[in-house]
PLY file of the C-alpha trace (Angstrom):
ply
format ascii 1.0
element vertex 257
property float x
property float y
property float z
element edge 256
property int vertex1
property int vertex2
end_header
-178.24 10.86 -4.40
-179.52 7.20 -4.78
-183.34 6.70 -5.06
-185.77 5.92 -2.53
-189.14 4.48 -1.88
-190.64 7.62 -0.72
-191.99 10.02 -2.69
-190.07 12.90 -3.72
-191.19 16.79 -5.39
-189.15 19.12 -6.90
-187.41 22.22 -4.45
-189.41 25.25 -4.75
-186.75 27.66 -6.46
-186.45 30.52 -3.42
-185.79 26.92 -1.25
-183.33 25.51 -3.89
-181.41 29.42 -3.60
-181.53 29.16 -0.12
-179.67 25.73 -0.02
-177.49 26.16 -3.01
-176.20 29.10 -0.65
-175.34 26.38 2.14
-172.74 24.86 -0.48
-169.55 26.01 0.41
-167.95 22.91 0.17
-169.70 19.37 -1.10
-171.83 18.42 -4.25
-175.37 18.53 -4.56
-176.54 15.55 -6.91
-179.96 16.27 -6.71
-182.30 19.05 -5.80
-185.32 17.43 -5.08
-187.54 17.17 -1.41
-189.33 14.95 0.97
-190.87 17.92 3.35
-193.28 20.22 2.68
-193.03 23.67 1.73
-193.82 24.68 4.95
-191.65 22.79 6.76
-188.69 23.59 5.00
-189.22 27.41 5.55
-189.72 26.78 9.51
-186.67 25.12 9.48
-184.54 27.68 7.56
-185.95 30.32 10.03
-184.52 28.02 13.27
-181.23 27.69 10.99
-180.87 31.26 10.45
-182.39 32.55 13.86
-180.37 34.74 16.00
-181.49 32.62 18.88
-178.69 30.38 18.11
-175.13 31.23 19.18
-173.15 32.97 16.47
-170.43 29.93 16.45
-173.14 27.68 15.68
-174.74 29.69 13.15
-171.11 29.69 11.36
-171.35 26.36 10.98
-174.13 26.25 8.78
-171.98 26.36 5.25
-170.08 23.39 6.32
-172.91 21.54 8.08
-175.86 22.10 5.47
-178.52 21.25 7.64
-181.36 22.26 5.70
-180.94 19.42 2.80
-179.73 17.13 5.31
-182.55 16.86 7.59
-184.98 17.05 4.43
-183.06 13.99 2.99
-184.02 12.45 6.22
-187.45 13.70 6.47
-187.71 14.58 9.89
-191.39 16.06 9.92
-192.41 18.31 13.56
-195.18 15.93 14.09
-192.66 12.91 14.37
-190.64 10.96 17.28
-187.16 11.90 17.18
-184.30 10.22 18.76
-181.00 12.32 18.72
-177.86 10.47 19.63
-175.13 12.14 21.83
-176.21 15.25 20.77
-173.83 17.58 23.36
-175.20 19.55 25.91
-178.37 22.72 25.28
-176.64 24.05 22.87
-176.11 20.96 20.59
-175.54 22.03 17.15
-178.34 20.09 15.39
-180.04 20.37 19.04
-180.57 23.79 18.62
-182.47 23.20 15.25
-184.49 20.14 16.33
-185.60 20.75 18.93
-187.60 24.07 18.73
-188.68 22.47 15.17
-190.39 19.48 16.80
-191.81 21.36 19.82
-195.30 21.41 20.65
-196.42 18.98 17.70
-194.21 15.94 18.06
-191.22 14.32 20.53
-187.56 15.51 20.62
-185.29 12.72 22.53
-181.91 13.51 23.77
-179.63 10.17 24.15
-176.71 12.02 26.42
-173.80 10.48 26.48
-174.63 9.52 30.45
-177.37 7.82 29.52
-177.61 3.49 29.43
-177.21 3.57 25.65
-176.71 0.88 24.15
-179.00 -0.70 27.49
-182.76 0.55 27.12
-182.94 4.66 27.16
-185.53 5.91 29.50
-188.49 7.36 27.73
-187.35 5.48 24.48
-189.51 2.66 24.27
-188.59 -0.44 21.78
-190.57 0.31 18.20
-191.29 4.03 19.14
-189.33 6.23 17.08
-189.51 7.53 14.06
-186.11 8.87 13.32
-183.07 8.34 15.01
-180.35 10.17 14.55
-176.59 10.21 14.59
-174.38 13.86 14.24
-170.21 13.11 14.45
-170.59 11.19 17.25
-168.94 8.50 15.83
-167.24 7.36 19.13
-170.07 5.15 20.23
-168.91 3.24 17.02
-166.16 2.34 18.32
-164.75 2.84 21.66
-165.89 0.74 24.93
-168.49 -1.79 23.81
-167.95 -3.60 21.05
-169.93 -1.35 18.34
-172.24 -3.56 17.31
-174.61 -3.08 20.26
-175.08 0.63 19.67
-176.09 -0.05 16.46
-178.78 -3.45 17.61
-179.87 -0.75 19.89
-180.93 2.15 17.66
-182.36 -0.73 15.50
-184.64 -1.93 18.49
-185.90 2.40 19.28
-187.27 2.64 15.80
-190.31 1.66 14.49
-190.96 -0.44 11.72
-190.35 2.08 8.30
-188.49 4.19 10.76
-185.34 5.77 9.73
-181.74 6.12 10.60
-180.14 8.60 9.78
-176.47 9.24 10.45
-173.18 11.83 9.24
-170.17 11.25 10.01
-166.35 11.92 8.92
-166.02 9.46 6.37
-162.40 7.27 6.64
-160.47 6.56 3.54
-161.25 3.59 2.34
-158.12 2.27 1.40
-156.64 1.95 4.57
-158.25 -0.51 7.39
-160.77 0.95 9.99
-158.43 1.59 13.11
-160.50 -0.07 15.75
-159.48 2.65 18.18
-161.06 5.34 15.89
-157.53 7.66 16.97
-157.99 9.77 13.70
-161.56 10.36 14.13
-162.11 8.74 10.39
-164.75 6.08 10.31
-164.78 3.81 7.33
-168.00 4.45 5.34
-168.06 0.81 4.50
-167.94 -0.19 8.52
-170.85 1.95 9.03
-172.74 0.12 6.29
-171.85 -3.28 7.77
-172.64 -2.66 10.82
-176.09 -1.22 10.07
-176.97 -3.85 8.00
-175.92 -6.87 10.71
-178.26 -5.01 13.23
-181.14 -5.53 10.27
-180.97 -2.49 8.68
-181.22 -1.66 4.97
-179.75 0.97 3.20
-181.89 3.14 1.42
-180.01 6.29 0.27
-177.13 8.12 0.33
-176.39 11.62 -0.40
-173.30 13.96 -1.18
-174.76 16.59 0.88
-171.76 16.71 3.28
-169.08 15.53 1.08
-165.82 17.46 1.10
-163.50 16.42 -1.74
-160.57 18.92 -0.62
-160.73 16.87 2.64
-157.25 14.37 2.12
-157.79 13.04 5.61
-153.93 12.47 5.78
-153.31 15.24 8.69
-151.09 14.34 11.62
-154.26 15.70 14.09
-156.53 13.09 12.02
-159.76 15.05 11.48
-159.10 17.25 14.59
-156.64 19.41 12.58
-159.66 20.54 10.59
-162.09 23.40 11.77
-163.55 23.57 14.53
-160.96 22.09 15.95
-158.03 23.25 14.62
-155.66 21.05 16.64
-151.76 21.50 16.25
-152.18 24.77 13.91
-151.80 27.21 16.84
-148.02 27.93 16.49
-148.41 27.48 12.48
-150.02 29.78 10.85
-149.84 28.60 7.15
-150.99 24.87 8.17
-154.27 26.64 10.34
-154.79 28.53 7.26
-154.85 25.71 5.05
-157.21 23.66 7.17
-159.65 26.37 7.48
-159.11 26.68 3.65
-160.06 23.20 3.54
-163.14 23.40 5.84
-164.66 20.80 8.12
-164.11 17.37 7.27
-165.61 15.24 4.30
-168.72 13.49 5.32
-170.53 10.38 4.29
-174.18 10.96 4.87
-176.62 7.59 5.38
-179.86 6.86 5.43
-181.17 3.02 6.33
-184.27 2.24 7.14
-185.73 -0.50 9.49
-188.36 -3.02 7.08
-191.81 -2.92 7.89
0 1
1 2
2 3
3 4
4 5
5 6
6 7
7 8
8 9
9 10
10 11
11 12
12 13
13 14
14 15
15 16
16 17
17 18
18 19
19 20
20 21
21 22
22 23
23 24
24 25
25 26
26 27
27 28
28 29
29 30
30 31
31 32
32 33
33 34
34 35
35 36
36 37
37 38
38 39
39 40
40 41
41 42
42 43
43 44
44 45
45 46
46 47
47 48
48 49
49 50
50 51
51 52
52 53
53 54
54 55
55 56
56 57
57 58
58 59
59 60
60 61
61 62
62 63
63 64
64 65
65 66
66 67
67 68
68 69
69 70
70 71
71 72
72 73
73 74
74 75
75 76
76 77
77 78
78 79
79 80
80 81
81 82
82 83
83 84
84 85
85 86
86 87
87 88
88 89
89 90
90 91
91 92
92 93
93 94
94 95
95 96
96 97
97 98
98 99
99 100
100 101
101 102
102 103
103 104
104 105
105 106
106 107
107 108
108 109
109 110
110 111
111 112
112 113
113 114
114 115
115 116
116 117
117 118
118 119
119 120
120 121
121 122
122 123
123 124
124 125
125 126
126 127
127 128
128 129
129 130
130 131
131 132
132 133
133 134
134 135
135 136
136 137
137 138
138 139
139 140
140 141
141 142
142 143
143 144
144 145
145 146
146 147
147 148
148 149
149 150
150 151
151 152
152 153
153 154
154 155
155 156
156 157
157 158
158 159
159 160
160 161
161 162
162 163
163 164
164 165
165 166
166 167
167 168
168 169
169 170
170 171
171 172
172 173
173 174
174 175
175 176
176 177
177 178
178 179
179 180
180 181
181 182
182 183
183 184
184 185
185 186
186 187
187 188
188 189
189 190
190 191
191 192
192 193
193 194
194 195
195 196
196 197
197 198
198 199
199 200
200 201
201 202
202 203
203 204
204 205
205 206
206 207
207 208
208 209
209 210
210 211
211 212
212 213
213 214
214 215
215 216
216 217
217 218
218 219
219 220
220 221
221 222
222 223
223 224
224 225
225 226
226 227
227 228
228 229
229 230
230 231
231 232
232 233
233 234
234 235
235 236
236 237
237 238
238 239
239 240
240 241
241 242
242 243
243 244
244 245
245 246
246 247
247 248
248 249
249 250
250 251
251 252
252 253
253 254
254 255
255 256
């Protein structure tokens, strides 16, 4: 994981078990923290709570969202902005937004919203985090992408963070503009980002999946959850869910002061 400006402690060990046990698939490069004890033990209790759906709860070892939202600090007391995150039951929903409750703001962009046009109750400068799960589409279908990026650069404050994951593209073949595969180009994220003003702070192997060859007729969709095309074959399902969900570059810019 590359450095960064903020300060940074070591895992407390029964933390670093608990996320060394999210690491199914990926490499951890670094086992160090930006949230506090407490925190991080509030938010393995909403990971692990029964109060979310058993499917989502199985997609914790592929997902790791303990280290993920500590590598993008995302403290209770903050303004969070969550992209497209799907309907109640959003996966990283479910987490956030019982985590934030109460002490700071959880905002849900849905996909019916005017985003990239001004969100209501998302002011320009007001955020703290926003945030991007595999919902890559908005870089790339309908408007031209770089006005969903200008536009999550305009919510956040100045020091705020983005913070995005997303099925990362192989980079030796072109980013199809149509996005078909499901793939995005970690190098097209980066661009973008950084023509909207953005500067790239950190990344992190957190979601990485080197048995992911990205080379599947289905694109990523042949990979769990999906599973597309597998249902009549039952050696090629069981190789993708051998393989896992996809390989994932994981991002985090921030917006200068």
């Amino acid at each position: 994981m590359n450095s960064s400006p903020h300060s940074m402690r070591p895992y407390p060990l029964f933390i670093s078990l608990l996320i060394a046990g999210c690491f199914f698939l990926g490499t951890v490069t670094a086992q160090e923290t930006f949230l506090s004890e407490g925190n991080l033990n509030r938010l393995q209790e909403l990971i692990a709570s029964t109060d979310r759906s058993e499917d989502l709860r199985a997609r914790n070892q592929y997902r790791h969202p303990l280290p993920t939202l500590d590598f993008f600090d995302v403290r209770p007391e903050l303004t969070v902005v969550e992209i497209w995150p799907g309907g109640q039951g959003g996966w990283y929903r479910s987490i956030l937004e019982p985590y934030i409750a109460g002490t700071g703001t959880y905002i849900p962009v849905r996909e019916s919203s005017n985003f990239p046009a001004a969100v209501d109750g998302v002011a320009a400068n007001s955020a703290d985090r926003v945030l991007v799960f595999r919902a890559h589409g908005f870089m790339i279908y309908d408007l031209p992408a770089q006005e969903y990026f200008d536009s999550i650069y305009r919510m956040l404050k100045p020091g705020g963070i983005f913070g995005i994951v997303d099925h990362r593209g192989d980079e030796s073949i072109a980013q199809d503009p149509e996005g078909e595969n499901g793939y995005v180009n970690q190098s097209h994220v980066m661009a973008l980002a950084q023509n909207a003003g953005f500067e790239l702070i950190a990344t992190a192997d957190i979601n990485a999946n080197p048995a992911d060859s990205k080379d599947y007729a289905g694109g990523v969709y042949s990979l769990p959850p999906t599973l597309r095309g597998s249902l009549l074959n039952r050696r090629f399902r069981a190789r993708m869910r051998e393989i896992g969900e996809s390989d994932r570059m994981t991002l985090k810019f921030m917006k200068p002061r």
